[in-house]
PDB file of N, CA, C and O in Angstrom:
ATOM      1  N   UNK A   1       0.816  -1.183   0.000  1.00  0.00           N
ATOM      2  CA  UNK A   1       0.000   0.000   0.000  1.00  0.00           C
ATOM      3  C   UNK A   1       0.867   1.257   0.000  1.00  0.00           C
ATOM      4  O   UNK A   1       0.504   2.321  -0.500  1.00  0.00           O
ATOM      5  N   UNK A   2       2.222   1.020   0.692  1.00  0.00           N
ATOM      6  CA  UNK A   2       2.680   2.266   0.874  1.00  0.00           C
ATOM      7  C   UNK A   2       3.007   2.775  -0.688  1.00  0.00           C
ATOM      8  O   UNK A   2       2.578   3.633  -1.460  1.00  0.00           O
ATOM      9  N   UNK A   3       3.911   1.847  -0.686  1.00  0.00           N
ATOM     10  CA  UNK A   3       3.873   1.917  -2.845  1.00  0.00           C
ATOM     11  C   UNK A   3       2.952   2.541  -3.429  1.00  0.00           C
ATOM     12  O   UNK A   3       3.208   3.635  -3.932  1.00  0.00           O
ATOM     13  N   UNK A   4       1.764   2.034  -3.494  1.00  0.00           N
ATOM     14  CA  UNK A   4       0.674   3.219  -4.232  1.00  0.00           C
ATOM     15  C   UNK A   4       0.270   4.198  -4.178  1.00  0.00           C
ATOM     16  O   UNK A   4      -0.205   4.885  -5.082  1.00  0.00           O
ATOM     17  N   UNK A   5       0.481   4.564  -2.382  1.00  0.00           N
ATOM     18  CA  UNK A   5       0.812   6.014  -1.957  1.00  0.00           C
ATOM     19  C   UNK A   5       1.465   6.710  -2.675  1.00  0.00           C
ATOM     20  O   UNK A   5       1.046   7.764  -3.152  1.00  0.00           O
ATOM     21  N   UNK A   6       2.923   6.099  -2.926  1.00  0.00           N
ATOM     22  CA  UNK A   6       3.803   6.972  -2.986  1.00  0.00           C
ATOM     23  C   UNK A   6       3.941   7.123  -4.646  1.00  0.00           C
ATOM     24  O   UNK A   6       4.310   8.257  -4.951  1.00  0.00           O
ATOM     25  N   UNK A   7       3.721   6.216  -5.811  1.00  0.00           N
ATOM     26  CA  UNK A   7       3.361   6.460  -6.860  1.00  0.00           C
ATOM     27  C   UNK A   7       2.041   7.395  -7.422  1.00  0.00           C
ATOM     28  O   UNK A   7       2.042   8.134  -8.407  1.00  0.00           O
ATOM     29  N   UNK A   8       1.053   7.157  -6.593  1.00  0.00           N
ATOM     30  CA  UNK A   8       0.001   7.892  -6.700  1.00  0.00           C
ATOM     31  C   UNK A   8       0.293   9.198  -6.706  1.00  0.00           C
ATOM     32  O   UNK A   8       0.122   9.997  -7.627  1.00  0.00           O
ATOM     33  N   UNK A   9       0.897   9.449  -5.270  1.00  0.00           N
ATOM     34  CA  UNK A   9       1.176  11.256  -5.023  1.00  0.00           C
ATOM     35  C   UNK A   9       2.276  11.703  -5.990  1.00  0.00           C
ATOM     36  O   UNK A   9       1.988  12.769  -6.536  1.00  0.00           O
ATOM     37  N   UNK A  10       3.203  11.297  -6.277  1.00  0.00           N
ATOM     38  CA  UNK A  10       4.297  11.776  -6.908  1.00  0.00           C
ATOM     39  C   UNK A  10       3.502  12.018  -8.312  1.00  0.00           C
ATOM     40  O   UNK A  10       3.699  13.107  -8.851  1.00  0.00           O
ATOM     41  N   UNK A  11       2.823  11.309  -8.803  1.00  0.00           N
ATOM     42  CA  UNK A  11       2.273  11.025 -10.399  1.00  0.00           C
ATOM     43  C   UNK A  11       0.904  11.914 -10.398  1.00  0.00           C
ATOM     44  O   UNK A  11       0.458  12.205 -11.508  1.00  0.00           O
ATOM     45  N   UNK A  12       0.216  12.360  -9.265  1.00  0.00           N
ATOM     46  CA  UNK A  12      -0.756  12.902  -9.302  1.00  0.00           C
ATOM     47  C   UNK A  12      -0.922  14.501  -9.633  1.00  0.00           C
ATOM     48  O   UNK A  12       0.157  14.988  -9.970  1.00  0.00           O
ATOM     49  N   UNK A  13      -1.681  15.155  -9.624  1.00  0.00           N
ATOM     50  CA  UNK A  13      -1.982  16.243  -9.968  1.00  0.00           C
ATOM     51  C   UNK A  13      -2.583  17.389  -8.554  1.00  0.00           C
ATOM     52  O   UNK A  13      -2.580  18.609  -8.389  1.00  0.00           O
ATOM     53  N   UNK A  14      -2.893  16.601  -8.018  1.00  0.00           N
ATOM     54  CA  UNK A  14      -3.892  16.986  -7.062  1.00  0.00           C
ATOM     55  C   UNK A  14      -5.486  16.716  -7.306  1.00  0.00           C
ATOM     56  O   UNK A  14      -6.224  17.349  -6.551  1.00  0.00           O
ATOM     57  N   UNK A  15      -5.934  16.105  -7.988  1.00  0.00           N
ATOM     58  CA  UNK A  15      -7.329  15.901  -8.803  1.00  0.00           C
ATOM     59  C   UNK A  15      -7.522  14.678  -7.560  1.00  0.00           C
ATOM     60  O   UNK A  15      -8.695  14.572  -7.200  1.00  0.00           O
ATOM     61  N   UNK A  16      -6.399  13.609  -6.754  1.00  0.00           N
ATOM     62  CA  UNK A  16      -7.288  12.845  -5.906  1.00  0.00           C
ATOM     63  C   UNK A  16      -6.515  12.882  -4.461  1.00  0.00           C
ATOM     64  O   UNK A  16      -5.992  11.959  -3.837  1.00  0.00           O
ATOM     65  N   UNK A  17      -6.624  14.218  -4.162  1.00  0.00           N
ATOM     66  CA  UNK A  17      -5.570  14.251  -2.746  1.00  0.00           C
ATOM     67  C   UNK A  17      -6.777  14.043  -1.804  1.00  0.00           C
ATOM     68  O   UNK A  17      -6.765  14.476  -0.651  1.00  0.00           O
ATOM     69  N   UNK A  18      -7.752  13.410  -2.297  1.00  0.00           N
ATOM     70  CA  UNK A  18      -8.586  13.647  -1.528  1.00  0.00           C
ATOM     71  C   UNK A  18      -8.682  11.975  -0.644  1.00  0.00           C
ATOM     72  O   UNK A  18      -9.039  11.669   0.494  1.00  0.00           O
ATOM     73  N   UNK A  19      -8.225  11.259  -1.699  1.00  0.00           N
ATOM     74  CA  UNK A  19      -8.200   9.400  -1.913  1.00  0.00           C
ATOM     75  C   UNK A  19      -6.883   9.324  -0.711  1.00  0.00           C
ATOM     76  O   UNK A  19      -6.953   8.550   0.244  1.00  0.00           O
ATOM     77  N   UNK A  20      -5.916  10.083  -0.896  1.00  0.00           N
ATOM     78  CA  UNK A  20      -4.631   9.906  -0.029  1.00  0.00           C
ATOM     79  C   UNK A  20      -5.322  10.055   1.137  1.00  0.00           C
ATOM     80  O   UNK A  20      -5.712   9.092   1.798  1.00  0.00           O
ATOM     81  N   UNK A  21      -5.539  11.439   1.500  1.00  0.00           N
ATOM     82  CA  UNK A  21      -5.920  11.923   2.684  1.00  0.00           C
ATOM     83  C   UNK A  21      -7.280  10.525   3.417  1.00  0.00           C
ATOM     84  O   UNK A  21      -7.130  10.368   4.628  1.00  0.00           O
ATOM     85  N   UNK A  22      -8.267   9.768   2.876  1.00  0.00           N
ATOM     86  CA  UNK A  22      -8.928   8.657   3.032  1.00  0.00           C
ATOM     87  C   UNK A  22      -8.235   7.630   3.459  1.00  0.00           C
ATOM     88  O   UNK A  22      -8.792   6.668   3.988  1.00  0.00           O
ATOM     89  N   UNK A  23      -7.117   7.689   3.309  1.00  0.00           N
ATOM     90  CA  UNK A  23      -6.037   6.159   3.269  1.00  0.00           C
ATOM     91  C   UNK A  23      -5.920   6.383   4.445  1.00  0.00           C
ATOM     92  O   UNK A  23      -6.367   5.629   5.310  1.00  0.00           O
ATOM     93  N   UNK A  24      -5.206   7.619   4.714  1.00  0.00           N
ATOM     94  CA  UNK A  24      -4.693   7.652   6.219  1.00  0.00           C
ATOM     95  C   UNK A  24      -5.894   7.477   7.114  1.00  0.00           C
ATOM     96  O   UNK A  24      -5.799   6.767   8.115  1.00  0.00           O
ATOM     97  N   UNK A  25      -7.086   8.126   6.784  1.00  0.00           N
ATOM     98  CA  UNK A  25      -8.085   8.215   8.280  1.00  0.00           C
ATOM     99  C   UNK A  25      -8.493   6.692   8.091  1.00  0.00           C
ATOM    100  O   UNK A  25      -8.525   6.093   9.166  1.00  0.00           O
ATOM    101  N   UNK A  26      -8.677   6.245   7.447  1.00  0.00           N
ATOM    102  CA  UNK A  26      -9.273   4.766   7.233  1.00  0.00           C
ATOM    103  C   UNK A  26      -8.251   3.826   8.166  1.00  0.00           C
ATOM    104  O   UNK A  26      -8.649   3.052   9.036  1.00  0.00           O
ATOM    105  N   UNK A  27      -6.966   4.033   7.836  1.00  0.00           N
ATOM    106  CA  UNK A  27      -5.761   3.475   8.335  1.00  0.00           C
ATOM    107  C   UNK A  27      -5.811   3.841  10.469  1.00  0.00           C
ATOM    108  O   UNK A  27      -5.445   3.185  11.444  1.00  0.00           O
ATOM    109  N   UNK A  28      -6.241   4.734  10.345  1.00  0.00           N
ATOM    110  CA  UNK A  28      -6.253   5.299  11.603  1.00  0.00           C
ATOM    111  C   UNK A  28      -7.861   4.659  12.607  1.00  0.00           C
ATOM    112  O   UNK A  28      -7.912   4.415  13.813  1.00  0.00           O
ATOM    113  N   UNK A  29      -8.670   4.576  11.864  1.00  0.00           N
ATOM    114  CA  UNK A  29      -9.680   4.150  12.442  1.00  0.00           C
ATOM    115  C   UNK A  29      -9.492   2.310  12.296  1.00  0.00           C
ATOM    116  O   UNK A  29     -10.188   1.406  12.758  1.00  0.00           O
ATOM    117  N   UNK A  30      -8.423   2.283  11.572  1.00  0.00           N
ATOM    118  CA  UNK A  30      -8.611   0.236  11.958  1.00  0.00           C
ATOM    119  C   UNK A  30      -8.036   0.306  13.428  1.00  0.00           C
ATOM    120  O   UNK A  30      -8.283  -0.761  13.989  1.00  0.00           O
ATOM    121  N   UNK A  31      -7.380   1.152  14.223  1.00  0.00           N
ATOM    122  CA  UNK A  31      -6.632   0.756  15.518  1.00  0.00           C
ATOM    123  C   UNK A  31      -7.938   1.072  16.460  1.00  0.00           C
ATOM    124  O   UNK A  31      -7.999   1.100  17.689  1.00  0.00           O
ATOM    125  N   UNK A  32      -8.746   1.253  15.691  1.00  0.00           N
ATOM    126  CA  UNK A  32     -10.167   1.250  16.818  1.00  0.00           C
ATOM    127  C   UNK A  32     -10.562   0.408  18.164  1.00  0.00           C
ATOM    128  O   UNK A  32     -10.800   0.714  19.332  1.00  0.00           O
ATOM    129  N   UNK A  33     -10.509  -0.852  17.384  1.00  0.00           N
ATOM    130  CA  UNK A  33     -10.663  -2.027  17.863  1.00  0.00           C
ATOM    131  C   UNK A  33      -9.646  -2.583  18.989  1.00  0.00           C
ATOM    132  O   UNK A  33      -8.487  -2.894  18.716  1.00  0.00           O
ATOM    133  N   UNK A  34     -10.148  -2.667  20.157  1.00  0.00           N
ATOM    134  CA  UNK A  34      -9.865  -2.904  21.270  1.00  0.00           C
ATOM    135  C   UNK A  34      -9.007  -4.846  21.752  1.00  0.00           C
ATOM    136  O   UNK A  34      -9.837  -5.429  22.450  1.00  0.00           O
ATOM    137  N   UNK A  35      -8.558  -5.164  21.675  1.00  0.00           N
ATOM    138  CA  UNK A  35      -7.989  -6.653  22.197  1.00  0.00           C
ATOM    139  C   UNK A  35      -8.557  -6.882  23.657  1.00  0.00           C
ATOM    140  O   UNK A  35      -8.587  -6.030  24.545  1.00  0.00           O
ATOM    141  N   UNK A  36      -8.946  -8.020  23.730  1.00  0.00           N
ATOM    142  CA  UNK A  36      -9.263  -8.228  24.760  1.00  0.00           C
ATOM    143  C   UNK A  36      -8.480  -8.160  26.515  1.00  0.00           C
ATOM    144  O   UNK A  36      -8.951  -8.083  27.650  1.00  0.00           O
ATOM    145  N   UNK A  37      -6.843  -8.251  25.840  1.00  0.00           N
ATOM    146  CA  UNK A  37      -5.779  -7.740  26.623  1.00  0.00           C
ATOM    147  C   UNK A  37      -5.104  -6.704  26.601  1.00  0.00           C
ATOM    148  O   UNK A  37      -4.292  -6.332  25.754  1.00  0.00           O
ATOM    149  N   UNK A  38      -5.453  -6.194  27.598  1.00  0.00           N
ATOM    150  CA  UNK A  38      -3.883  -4.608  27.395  1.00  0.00           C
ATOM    151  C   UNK A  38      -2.856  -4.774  27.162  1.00  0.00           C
ATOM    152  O   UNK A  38      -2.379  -5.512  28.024  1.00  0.00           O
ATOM    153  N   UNK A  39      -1.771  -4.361  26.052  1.00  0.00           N
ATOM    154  CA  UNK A  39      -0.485  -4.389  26.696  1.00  0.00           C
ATOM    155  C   UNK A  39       0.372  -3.296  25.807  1.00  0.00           C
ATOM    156  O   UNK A  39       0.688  -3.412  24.623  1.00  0.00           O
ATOM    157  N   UNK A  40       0.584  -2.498  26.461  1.00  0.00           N
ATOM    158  CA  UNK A  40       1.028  -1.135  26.320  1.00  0.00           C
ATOM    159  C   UNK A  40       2.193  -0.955  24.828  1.00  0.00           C
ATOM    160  O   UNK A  40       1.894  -0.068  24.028  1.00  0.00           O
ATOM    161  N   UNK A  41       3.348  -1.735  24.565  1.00  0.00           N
ATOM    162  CA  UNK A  41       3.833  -1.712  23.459  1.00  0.00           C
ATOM    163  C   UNK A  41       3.083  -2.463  22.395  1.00  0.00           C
ATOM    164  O   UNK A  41       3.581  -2.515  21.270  1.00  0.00           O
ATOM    165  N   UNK A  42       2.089  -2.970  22.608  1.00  0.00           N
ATOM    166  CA  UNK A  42       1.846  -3.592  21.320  1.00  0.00           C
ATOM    167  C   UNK A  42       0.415  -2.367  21.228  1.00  0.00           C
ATOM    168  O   UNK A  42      -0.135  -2.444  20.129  1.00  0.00           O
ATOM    169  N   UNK A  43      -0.147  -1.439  22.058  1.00  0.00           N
ATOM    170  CA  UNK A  43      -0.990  -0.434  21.510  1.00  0.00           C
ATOM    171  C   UNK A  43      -0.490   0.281  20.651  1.00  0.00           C
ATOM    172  O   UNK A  43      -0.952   0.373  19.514  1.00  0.00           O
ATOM    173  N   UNK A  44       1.041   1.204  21.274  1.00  0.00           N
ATOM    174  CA  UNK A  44       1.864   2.076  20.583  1.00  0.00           C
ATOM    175  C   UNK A  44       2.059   1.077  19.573  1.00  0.00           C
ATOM    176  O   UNK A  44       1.737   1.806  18.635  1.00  0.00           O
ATOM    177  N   UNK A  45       2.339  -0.049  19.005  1.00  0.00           N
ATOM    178  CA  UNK A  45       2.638  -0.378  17.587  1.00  0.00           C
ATOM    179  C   UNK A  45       0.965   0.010  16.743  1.00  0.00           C
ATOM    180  O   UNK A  45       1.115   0.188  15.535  1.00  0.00           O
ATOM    181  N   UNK A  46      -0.201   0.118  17.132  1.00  0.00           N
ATOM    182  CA  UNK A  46      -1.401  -0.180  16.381  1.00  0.00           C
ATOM    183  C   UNK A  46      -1.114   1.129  15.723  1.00  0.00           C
ATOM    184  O   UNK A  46      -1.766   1.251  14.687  1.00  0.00           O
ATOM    185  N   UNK A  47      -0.185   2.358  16.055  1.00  0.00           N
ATOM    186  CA  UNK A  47      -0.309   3.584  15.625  1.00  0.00           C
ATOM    187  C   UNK A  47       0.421   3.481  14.017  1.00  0.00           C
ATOM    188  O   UNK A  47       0.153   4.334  13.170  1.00  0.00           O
ATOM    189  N   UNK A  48       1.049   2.716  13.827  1.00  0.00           N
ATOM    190  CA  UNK A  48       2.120   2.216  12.815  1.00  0.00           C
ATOM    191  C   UNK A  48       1.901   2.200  11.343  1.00  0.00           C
ATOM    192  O   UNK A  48       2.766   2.458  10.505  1.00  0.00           O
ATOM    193  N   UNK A  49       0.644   1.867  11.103  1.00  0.00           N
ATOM    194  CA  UNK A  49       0.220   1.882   9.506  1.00  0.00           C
ATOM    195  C   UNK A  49       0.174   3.135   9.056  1.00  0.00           C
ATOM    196  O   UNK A  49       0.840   3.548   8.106  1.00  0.00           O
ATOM    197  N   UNK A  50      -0.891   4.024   9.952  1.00  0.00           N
ATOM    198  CA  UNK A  50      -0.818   5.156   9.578  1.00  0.00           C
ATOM    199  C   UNK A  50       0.244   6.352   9.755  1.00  0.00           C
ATOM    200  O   UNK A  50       0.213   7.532   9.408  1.00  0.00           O
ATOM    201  N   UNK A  51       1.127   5.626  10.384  1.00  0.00           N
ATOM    202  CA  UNK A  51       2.191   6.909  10.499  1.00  0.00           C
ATOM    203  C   UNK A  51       3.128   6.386   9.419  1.00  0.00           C
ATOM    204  O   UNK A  51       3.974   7.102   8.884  1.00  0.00           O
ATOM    205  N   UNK A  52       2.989   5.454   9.206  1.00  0.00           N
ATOM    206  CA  UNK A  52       4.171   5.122   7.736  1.00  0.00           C
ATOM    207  C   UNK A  52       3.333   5.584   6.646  1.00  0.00           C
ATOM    208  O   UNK A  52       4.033   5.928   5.694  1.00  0.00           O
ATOM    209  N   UNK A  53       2.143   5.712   6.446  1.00  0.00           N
ATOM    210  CA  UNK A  53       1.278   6.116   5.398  1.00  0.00           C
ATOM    211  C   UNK A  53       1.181   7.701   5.510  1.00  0.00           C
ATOM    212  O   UNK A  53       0.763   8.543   4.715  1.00  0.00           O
ATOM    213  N   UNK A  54       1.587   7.775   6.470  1.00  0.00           N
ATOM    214  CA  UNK A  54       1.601   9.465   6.596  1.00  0.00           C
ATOM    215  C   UNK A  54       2.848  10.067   5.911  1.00  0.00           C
ATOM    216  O   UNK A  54       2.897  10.799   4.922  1.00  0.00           O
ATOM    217  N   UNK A  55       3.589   9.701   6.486  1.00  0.00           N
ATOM    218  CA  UNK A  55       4.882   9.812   6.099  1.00  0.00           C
ATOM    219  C   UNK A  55       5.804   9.377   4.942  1.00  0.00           C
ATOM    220  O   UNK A  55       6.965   9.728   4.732  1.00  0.00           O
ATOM    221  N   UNK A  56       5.037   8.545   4.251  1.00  0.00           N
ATOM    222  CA  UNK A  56       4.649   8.318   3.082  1.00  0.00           C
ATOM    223  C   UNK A  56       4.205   9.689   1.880  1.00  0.00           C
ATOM    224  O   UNK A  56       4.824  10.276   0.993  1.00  0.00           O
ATOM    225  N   UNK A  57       3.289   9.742   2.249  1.00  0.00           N
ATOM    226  CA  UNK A  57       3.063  10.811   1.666  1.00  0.00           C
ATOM    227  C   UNK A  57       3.468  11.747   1.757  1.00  0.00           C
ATOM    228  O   UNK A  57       3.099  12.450   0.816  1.00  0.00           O
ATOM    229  N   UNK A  58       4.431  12.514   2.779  1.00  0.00           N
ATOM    230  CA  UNK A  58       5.003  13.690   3.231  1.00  0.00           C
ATOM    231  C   UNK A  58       6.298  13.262   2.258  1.00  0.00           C
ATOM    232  O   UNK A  58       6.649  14.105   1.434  1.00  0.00           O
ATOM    233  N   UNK A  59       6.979  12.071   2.311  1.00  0.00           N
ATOM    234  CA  UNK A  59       8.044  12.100   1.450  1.00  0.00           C
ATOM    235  C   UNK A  59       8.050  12.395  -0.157  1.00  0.00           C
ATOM    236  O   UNK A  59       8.849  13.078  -0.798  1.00  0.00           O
ATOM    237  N   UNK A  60       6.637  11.493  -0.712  1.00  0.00           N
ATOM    238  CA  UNK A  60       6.230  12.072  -1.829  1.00  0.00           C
ATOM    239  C   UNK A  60       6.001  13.152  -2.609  1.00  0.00           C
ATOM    240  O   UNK A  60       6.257  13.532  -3.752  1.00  0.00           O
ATOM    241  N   UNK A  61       5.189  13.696  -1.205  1.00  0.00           N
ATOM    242  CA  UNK A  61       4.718  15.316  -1.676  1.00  0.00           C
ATOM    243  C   UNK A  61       5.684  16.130  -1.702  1.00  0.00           C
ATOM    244  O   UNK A  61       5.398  17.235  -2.162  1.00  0.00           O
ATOM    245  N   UNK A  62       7.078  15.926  -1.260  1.00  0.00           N
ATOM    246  CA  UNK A  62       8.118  16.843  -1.474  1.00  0.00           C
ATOM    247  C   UNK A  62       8.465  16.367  -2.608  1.00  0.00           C
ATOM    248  O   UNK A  62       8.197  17.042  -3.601  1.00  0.00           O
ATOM    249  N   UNK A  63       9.053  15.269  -2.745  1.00  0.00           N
ATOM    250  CA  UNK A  63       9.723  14.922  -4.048  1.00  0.00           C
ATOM    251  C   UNK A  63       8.877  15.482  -5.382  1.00  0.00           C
ATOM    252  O   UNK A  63       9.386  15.880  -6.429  1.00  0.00           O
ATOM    253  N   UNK A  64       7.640  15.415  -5.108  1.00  0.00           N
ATOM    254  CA  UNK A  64       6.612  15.821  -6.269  1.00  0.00           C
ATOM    255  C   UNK A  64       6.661  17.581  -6.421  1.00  0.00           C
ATOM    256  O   UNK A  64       6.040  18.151  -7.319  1.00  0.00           O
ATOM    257  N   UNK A  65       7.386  18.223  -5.535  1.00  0.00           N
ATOM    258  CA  UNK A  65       6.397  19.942  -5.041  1.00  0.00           C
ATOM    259  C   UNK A  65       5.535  20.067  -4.755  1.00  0.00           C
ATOM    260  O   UNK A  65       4.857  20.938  -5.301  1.00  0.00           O
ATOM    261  N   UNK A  66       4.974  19.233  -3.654  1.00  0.00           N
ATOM    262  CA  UNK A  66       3.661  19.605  -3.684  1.00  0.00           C
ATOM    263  C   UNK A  66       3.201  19.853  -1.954  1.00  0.00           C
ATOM    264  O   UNK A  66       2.267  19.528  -1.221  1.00  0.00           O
ATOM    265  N   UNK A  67       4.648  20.729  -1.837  1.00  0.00           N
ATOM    266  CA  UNK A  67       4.440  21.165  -0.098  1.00  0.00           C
ATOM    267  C   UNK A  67       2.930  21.082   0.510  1.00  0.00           C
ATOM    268  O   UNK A  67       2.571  20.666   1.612  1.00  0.00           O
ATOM    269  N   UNK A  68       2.379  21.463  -0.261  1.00  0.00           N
ATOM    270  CA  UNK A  68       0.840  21.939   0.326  1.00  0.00           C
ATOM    271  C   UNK A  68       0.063  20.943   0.617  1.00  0.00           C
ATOM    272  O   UNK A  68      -0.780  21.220   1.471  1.00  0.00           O
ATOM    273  N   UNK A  69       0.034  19.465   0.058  1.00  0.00           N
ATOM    274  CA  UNK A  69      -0.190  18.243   0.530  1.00  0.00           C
ATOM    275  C   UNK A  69       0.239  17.705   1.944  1.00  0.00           C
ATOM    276  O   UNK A  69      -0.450  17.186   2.823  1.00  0.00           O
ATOM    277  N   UNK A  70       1.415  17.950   1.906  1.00  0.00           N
ATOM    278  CA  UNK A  70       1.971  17.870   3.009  1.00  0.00           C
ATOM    279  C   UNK A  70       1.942  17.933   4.724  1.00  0.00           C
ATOM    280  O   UNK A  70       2.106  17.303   5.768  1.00  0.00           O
ATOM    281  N   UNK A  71       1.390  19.989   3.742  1.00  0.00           N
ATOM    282  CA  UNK A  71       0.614  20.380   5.168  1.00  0.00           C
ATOM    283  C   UNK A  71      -0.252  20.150   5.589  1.00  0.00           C
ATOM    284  O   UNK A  71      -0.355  20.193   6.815  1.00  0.00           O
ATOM    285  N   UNK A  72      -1.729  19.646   4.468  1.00  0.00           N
ATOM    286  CA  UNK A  72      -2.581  18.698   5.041  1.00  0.00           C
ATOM    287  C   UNK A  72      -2.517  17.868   5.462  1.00  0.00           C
ATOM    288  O   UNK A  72      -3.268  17.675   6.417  1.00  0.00           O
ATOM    289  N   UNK A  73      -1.690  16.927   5.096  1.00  0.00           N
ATOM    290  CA  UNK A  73      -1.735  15.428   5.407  1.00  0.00           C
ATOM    291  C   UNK A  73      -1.115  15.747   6.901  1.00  0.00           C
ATOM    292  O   UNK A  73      -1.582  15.095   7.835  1.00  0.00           O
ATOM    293  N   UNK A  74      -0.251  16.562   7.129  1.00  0.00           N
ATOM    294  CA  UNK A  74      -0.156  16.519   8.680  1.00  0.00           C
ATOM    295  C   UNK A  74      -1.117  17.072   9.366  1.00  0.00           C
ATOM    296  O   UNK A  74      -1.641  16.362  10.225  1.00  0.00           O
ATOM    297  N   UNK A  75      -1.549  18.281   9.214  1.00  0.00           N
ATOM    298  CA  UNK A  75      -2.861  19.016   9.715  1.00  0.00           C
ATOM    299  C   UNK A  75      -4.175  18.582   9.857  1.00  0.00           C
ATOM    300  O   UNK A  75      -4.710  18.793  10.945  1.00  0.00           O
ATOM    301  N   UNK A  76      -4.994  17.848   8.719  1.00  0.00           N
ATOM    302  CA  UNK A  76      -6.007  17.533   8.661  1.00  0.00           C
ATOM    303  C   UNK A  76      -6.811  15.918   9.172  1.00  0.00           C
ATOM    304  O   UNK A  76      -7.968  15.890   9.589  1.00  0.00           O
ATOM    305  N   UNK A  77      -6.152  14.980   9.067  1.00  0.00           N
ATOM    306  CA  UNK A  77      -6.596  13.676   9.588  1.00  0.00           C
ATOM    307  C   UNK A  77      -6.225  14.013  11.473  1.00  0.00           C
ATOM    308  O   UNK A  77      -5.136  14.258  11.992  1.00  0.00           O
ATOM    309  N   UNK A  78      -7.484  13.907  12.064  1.00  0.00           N
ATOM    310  CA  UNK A  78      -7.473  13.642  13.479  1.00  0.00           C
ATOM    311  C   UNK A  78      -7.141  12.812  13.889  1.00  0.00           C
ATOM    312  O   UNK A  78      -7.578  11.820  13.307  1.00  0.00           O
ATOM    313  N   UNK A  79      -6.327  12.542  14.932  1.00  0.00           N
ATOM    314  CA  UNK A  79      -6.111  11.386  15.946  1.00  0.00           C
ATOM    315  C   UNK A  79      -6.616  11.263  16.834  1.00  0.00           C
ATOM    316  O   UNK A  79      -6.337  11.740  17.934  1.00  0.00           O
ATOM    317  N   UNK A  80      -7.726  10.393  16.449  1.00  0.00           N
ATOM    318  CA  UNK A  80      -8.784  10.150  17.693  1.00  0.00           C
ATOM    319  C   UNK A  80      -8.057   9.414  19.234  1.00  0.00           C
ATOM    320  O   UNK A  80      -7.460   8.338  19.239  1.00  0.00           O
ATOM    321  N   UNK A  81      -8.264  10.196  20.330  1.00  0.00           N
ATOM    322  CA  UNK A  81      -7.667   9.508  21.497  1.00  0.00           C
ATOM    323  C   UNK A  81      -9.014   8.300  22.021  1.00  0.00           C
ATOM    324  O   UNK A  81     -10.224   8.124  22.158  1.00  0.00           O
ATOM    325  N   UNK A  82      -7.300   7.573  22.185  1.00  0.00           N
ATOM    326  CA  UNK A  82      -8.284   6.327  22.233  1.00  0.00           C
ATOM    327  C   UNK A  82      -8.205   6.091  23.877  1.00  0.00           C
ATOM    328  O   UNK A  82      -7.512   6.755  24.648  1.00  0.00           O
ATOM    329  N   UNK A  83      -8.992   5.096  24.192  1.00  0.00           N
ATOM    330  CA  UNK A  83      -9.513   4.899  25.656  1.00  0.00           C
ATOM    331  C   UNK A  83      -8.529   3.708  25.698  1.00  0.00           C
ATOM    332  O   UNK A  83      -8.120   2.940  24.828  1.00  0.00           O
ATOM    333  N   UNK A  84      -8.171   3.900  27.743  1.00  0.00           N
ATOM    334  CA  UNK A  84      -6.995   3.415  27.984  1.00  0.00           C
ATOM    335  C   UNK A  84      -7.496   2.093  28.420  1.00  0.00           C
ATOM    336  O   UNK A  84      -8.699   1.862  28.540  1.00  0.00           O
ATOM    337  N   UNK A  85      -6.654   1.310  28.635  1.00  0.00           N
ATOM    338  CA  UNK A  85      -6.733  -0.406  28.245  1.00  0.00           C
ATOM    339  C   UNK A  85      -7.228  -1.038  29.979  1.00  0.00           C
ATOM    340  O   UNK A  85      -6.431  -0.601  30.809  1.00  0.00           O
ATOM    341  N   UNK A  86      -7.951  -1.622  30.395  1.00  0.00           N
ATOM    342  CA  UNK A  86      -8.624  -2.351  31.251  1.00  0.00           C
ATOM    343  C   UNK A  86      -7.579  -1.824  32.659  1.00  0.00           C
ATOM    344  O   UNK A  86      -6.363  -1.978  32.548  1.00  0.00           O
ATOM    345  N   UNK A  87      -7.985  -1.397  33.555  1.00  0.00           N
ATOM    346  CA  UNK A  87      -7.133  -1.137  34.670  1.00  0.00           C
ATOM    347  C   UNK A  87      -6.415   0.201  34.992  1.00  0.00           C
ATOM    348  O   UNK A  87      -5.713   0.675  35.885  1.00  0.00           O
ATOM    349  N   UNK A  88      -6.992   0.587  33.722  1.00  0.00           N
ATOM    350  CA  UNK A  88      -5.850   2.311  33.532  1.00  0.00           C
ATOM    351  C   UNK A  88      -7.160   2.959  33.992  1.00  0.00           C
ATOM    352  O   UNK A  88      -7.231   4.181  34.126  1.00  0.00           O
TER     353      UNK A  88
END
């Protein structure tokens, strides 16, 4: 996936920054889902898809010129705080 990110943005126009910016929140809402066990480094890993997909695209959008992607893609997808794990 990161691949298509990063071909997509570099090759794009801006006509689907809208599809990038989807990847990430989509990516961000799979860590929704709760395990039935807590355990604190393997939460901090659930953050992982989307920060390589983020960053992903931040590498792209430079290589492409296209700073202004950039600043969305950091600015605009929320990070929903998530609720702390059984006992916290």
């Amino acid at each position: 996936m990161l691949h298509l990110l990063a071909n997509g943005i570099f090759h794009d126009d801006g006509i689907h920054d809208h599809v990038w910016k989807r990847a990430v929140e989509r990516l961000d809402r799979l860590r929704d889902t709760m395990p039935n066990r807590y355990n604190e480094h393997l939460e901090k890993l659930r953050h992982l898809p989307a920060l390589l997909a983020t960053w992903t695209i931040g590498v792209a959008a430079i290589l492409s010129h296209r700073e202004e992607l950039l600043a969305r893609a950091l600015y605009r997808p929320g990070w929903a705080a998530q609720a702390a794990g059984p006992g916290r």
